[in-house]
Backbone as a ProteinNet text record, in pm:
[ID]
protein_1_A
[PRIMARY]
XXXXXXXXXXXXXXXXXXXXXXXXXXXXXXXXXXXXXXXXXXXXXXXXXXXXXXXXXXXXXXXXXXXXXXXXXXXXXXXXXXXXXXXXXXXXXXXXXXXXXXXXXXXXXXXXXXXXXXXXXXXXXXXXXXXXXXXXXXXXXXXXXXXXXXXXXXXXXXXXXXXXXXXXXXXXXXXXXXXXXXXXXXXXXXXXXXXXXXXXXXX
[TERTIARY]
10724.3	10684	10806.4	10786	10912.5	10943.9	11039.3	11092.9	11058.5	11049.1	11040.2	11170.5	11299	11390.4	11424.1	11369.8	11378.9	11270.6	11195.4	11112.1	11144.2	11196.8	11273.5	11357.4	11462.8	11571.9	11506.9	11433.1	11338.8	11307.6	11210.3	11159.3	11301.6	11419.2	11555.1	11587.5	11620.6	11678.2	11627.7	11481.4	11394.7	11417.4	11372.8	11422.2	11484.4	11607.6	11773.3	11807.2	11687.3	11730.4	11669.6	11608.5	11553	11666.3	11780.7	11874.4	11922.2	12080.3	12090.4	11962.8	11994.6	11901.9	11958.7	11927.1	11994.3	11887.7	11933.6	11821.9	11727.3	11703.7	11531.1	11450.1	11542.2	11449.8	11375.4	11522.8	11461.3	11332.9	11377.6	11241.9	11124.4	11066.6	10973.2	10916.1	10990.1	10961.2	10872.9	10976.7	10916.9	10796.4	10750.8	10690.7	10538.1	10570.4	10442.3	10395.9	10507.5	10513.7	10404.8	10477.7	10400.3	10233.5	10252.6	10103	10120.8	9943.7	9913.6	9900.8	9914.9	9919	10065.4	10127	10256.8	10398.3	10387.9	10517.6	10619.7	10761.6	10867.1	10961.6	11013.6	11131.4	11248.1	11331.1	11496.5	11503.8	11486.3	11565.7	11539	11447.4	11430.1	11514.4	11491.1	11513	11688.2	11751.1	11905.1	12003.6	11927.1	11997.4	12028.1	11901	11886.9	12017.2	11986.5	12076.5	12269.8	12261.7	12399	12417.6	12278.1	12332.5	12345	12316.4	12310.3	12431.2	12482.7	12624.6	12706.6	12685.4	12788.7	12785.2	12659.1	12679.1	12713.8	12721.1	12794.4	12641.2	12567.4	12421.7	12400.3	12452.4	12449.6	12550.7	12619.4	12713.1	12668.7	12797.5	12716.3	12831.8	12813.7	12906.2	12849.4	12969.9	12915.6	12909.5	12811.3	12777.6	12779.9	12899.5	12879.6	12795.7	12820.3	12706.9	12640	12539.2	12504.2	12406.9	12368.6	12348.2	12241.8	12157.5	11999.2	12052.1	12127.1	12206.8	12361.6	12305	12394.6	12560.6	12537.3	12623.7	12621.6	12745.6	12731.4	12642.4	12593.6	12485.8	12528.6	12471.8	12523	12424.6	12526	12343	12396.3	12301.3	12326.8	12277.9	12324	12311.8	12354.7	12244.9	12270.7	12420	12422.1	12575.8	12555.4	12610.7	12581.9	12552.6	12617.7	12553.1	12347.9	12394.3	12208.8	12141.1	12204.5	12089.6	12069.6	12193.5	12125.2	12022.9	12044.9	12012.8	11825.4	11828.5	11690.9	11577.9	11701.4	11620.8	11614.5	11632.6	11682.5	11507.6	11543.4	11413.2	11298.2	11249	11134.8	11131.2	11210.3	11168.6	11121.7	11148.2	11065.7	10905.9	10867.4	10673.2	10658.7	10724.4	10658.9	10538	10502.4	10400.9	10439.4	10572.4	10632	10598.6	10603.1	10616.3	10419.9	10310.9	10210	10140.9	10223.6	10181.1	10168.2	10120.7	10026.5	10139.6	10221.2	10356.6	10461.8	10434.8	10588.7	10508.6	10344.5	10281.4	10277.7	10257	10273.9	10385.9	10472.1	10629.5	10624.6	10653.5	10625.1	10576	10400.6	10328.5	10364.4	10449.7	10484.7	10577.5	10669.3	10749	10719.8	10612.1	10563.5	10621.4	10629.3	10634.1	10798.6	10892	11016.8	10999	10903.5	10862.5	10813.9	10842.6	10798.5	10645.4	10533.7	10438	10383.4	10460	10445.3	10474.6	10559.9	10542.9	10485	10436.6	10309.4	10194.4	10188.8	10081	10039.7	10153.6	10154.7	10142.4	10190	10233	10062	9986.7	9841.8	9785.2	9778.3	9700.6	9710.4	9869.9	9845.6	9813.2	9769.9	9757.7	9590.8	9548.4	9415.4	9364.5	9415.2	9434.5	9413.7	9518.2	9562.5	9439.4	9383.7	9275.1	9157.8	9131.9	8979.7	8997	9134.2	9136.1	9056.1	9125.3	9107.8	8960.6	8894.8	8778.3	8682.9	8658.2	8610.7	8591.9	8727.2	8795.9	8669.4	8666.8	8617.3	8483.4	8414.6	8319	8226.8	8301.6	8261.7	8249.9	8347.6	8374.3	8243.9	8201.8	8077.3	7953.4	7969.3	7826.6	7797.9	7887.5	7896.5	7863.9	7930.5	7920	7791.7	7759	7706.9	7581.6	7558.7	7415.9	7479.6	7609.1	7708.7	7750.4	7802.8	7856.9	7715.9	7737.9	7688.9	7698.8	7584.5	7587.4	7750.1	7796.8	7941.3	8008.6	8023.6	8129.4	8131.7	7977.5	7916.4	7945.6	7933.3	7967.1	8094.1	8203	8368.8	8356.6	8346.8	8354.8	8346.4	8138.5	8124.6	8198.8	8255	8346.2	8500.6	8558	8631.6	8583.4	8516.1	8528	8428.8	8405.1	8397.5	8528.8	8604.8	8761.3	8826.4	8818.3	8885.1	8819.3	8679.3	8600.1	8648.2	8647.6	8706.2	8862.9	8947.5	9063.1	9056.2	9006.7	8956	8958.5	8801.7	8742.7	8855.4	8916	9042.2	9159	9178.7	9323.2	9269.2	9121.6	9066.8	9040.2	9024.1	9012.4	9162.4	9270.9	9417.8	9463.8	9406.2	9446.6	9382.7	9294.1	9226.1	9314.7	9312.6	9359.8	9506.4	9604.4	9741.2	9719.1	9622	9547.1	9556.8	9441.8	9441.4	9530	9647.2	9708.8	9819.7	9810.2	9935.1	9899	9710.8	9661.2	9718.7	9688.6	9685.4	9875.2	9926.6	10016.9	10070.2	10071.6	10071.5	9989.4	9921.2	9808.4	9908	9944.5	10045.3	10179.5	10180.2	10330.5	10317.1	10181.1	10152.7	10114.6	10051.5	9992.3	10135.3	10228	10352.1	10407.9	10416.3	10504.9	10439.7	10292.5	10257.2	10244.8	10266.2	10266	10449.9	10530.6	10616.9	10659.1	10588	10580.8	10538.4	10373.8	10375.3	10439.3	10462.9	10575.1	10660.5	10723.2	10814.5	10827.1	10695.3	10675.4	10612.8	10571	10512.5	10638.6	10743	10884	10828	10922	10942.2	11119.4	11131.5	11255.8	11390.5
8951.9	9080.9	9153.1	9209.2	9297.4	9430.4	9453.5	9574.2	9694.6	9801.5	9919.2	9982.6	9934.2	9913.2	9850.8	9738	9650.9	9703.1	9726.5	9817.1	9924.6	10023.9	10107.4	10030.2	9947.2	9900.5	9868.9	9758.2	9698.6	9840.5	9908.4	10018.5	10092	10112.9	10192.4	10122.8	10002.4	9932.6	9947.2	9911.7	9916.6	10046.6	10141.3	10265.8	10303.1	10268.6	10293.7	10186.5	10110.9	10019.5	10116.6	10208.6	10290.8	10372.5	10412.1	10499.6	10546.8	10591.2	10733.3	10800.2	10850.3	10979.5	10988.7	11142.8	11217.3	11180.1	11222.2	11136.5	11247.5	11355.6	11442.4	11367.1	11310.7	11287.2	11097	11064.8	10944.1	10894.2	11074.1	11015.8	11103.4	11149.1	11226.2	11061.7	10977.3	10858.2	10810.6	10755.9	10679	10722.3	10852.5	10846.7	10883.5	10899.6	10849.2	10718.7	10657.4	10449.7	10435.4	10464.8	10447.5	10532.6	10631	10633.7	10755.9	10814.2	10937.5	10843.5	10956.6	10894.2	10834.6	10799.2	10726	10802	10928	11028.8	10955.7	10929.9	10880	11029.7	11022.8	11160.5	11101.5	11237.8	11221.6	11101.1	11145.1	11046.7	10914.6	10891.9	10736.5	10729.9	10801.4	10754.1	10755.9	10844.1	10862.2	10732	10667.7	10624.9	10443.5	10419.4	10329.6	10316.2	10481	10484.2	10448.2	10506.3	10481.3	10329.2	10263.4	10082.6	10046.3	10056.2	9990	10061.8	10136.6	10169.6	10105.2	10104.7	10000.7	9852.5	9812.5	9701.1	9639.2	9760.4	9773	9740	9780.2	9756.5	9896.2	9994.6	10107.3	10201.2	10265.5	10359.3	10506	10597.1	10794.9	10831.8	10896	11013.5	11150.9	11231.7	11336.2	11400.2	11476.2	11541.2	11724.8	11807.6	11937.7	11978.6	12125.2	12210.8	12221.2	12308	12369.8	12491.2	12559.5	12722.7	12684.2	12595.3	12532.3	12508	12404.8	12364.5	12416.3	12527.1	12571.3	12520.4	12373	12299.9	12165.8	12082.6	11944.7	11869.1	11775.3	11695.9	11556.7	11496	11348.6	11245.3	11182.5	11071.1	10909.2	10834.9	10700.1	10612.7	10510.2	10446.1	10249.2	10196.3	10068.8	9965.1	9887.6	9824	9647.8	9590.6	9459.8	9362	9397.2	9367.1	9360.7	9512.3	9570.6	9502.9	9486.9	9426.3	9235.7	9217.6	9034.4	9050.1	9143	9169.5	9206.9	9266.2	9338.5	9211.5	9136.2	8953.9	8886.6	8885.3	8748.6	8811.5	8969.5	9013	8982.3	8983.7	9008.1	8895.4	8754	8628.5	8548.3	8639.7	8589.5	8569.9	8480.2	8479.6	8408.8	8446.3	8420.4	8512.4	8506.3	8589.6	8714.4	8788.2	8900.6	8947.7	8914.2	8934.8	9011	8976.7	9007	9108.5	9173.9	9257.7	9382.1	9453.8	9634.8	9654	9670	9788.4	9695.8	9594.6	9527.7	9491.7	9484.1	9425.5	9545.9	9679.8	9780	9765.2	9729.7	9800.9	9668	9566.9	9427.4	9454	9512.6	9515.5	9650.8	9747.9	9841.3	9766.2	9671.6	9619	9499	9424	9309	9297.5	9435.3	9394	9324.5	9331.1	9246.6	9125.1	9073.4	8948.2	8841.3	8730.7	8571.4	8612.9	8474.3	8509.2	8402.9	8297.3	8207.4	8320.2	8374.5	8431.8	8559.2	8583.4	8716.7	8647	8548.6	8476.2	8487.5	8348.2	8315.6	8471	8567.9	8670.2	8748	8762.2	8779.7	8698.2	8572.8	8476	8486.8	8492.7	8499.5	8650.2	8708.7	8847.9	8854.4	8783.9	8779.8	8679.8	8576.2	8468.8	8582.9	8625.9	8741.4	8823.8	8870	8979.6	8918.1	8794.5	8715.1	8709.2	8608.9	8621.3	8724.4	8829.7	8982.7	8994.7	8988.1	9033.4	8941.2	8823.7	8737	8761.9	8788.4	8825.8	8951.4	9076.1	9164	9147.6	9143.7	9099.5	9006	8923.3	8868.4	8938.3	8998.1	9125.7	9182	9269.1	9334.2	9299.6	9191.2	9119.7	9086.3	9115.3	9087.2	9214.7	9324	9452.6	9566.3	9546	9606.9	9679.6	9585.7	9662.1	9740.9	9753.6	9764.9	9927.5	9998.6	10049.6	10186.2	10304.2	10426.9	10419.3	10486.8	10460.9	10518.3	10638.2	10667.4	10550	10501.4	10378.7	10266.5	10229.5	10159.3	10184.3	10284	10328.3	10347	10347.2	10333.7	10213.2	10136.8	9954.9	9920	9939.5	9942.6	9950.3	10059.2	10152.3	10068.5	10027.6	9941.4	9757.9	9761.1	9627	9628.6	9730.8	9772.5	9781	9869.4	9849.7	9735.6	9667.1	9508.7	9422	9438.7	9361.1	9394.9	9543	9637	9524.2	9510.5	9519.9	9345.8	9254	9131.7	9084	9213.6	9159.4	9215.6	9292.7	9379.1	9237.4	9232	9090.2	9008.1	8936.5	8832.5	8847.4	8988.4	8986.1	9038.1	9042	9029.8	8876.9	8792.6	8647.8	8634.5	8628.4	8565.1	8644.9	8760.9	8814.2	8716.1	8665.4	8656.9	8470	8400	8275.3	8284.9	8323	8388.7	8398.5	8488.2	8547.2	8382.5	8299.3	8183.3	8053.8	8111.3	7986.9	8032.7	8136.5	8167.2	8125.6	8206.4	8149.7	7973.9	7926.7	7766.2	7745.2	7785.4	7736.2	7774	7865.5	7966.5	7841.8	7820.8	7761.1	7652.9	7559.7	7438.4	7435.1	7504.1	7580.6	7581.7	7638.2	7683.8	7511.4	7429	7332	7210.7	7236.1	7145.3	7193.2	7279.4	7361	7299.7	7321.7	7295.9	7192.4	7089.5	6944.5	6881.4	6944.3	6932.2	7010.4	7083.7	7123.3	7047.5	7012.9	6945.1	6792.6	6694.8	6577.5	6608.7	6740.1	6713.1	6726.9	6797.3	6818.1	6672.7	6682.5	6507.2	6485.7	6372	6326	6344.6
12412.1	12356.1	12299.6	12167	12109.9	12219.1	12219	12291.3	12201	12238.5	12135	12082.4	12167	12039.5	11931.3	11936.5	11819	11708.3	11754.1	11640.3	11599.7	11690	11623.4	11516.2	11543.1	11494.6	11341.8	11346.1	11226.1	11083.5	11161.6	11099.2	11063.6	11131.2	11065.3	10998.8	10952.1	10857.4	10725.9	10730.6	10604	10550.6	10648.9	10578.1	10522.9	10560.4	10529.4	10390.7	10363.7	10250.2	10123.5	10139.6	10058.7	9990.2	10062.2	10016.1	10182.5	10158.3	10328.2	10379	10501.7	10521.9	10656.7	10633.1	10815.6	10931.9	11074.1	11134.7	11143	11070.6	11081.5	11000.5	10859.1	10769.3	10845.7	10891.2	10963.6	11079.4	11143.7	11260.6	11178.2	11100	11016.6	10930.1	10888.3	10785.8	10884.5	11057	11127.1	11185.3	11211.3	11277.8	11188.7	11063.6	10903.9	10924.9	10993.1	10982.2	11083	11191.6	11340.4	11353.1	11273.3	11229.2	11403.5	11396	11503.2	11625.5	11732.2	11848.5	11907.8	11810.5	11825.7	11807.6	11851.9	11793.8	11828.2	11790.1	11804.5	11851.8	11932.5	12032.2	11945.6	11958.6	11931.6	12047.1	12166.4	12291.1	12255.3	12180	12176.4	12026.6	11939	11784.7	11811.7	11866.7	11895.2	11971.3	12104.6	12132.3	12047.5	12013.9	11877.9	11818	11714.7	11649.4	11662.7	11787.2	11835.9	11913.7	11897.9	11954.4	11808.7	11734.1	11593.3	11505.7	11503.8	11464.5	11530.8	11690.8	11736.4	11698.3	11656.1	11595.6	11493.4	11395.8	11236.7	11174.3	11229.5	11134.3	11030.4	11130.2	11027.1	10998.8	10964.7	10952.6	10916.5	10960.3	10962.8	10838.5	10756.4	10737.2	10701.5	10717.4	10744.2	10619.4	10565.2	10454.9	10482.6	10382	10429.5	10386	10452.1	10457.2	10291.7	10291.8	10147.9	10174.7	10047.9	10067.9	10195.4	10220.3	10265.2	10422	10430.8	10562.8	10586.8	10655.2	10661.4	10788.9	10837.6	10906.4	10862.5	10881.5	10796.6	10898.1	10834.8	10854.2	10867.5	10952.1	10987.7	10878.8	10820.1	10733.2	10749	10789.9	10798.9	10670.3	10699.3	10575.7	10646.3	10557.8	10627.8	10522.2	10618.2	10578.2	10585.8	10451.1	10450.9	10576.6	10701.7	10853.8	10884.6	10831.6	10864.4	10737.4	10657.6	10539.5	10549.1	10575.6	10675.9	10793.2	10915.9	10989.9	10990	10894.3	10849.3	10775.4	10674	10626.9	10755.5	10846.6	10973.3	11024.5	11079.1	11166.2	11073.1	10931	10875.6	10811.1	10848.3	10826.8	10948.7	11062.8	11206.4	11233.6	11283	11282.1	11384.7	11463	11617	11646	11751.9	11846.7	11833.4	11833.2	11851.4	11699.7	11598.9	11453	11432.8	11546.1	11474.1	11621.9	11738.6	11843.1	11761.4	11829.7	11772.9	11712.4	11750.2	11711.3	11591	11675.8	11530.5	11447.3	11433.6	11325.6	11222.1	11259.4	11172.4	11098.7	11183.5	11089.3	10967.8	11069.3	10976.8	10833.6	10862.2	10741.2	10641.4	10645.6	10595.5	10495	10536.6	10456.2	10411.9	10411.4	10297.7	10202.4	10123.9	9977.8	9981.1	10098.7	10029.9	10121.4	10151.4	10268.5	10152.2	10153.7	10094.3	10082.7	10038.3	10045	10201.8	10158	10277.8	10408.1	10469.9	10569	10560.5	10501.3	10459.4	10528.9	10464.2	10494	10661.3	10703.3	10844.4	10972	10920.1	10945.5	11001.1	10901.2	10924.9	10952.6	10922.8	11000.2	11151.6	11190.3	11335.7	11383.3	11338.3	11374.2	11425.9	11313	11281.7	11390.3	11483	11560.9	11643.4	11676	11800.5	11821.3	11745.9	11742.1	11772.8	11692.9	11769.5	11899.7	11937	12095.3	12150	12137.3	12201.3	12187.4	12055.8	12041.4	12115.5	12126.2	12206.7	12363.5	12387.3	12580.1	12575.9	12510.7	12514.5	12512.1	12443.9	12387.1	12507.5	12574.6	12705.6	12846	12824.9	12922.1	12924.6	12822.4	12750.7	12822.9	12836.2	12825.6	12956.5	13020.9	13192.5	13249.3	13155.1	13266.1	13175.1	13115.4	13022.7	13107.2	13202.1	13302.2	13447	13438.4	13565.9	13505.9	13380.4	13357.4	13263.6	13266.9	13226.4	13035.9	12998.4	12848.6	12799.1	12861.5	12801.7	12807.9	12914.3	12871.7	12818.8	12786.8	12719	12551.7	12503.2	12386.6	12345.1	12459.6	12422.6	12382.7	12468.8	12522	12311.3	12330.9	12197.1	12060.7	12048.2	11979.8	11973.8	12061	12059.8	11984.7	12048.1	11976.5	11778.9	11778	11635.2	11571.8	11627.7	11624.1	11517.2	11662.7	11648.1	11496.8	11534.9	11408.2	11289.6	11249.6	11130.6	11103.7	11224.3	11196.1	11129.8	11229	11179.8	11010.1	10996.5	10830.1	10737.8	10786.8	10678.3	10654.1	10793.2	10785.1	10676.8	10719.1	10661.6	10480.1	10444.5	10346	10271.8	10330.1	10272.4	10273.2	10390.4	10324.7	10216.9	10191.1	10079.2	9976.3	9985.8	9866.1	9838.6	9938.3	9937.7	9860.5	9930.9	9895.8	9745.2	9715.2	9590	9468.8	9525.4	9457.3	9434	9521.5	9539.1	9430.7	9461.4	9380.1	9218.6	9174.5	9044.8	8965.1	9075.9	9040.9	8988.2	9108.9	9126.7	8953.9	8883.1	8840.1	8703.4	8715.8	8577.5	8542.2	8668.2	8701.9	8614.7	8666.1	8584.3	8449.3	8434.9	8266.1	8214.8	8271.8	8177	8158.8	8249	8254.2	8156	8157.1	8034.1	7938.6	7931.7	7717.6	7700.2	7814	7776.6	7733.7	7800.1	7797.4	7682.8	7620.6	7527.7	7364.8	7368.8	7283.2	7287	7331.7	7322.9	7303.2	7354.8	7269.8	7161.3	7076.6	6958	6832	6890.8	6825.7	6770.6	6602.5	6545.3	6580	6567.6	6649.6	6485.1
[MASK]
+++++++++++++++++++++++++++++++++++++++++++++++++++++++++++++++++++++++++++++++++++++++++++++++++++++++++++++++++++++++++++++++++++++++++++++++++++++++++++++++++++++++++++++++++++++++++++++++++++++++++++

């Protein structure tokens, strides 16, 4: 299982590949990322910050004041360290790459991810979630005469959830499928026009 520093860590990098930013504007990004329910604290977003400077993943300088801020301001910024560092984590697709929390951050940053591990990336997510929905779903069906309509209707409500989350994954592979075939298809189209052009040249 990912630690919730490393997700922190993940989610600061990407960020920080966007341009600097001080850490208000940083934990305000993250905690848009992490979505409601999920507030991110200074205490957690801070001490992050200060393992990953020590690691040369990110660097501070200090920016003065102006008419607005009226004291200088600390802003980080990631450093050729953090930008290998940031390719190494978001070319990973283990088990850890598709849990609640690192699958968000993960999927926030696709767009600079391969398509092959885009791919693998939701597939196992989508793996992960049948599990779950299945386990549940069995659960259900055992206690369903054991348990009061309220909790019957969470139970419910949850595994609507899961299904939602399911047909959504399922219909981004296809889309990603899709999108690989057409290519592949462009690729070849291009390579025999070229082919033929070029035996119709006269010698």
């Amino acid at each position: 299982m990912a630690r919730r520093g490393e997700t922190i860590e993940l989610a600061v990098l990407g960020l920080l590949h966007e341009g600097p930013m001080h850490g208000y504007e940083l934990r305000k990004r993250l905690n848009l990322m992490l979505g409601w329910g999920r507030v991110l604290s200074y205490g957690s977003l801070y001490p992050a910050l200060k393992k990953m400077l020590r690691s040369n993943l990110i660097e501070e300088t200090t920016v003065s004041s102006t008419p607005v801020t009226k004291r200088p301001r600390i802003v980080y910024q990631v450093t050729e360290a953090g930008h290998q560092e940031f390719e190494r984590l978001m070319s990973e697709v283990g088990p850890a790459a598709w849990e609640d929390d690192n699958f968000d951050i993960r999927f926030a940053f696709f767009g600079r991810t391969d398509m092959e591990i885009r791919l693998r990336v939701l597939e196992g997510r989508r793996t992960r979630l049948q599990e779950r929905l299945d386990r549940v779903q069995q659960q259900l069906a055992m206690t369903q005469k054991e348990v009061d309509r309220y909790a019957a209707e969470l139970q419910r409500h949850g595994v609507e959830s899961v299904e939602r989350e399911v047909r959504w994954l399922s219909d981004l592979i296809n889309a990603e499928r899709d999108g690989a075939t057409r290519h592949q298809d462009h690729e070849s189209g291009s390579g025999t026009s070229t082919t033929s052009e070029s035996g119709s040249r006269p010698a």
